[in-house]
N, C-alpha and C positions, 0 to 999 in steps of 0.2 A: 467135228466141231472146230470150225477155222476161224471162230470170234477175234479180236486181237486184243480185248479190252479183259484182264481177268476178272474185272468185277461184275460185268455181263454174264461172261459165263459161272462164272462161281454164283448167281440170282439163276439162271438155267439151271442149274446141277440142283441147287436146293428145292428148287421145283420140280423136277424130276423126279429126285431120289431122295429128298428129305433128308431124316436122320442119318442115312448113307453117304448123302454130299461128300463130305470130309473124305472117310474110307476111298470110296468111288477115285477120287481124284488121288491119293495117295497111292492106289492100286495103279493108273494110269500112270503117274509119275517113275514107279516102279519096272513098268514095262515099258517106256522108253530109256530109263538106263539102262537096264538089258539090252536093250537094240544098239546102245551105243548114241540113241541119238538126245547129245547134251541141250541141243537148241528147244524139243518138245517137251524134256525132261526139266527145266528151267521154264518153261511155261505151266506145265501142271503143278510146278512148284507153286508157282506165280497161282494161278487159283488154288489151290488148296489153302496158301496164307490167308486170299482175298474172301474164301470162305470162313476161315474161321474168324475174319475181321468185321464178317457181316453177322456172322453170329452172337460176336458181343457188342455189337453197337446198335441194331435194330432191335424196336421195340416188338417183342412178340404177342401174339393175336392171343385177345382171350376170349373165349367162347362166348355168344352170347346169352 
């Protein structure tokens, strides 16, 4: 996922994985500290915030 926009991808991930989003990217954040690498570790930051910014600003669906 080479997006560069975190609010793209953070609308991706929610779509994918739903109630997972969040976890998901936090997971990934995770494993590139381990790797050492601060530059991808600092972007899945960056969507994980942008996830949980869409999560309280967007109105959610209600069934019809």
């Amino acid at each position: 996922m080479q997006q560069s926009d975190p609010r793209e991808v953070a609308r991706m991930m929610i779509e994918r994985h739903g109630l997972r989003a969040q976890a998901v990217a936090l997971e990934r954040a995770a494993e590139m500290q381990t790797k050492g690498d601060t530059a991808e570790f600092d972007r899945w930051q960056s969507i994980h915030a942008a996830i949980c910014e869409l999560r309280r600003t967007e109105p959610r669906h209600q069934p019809s």
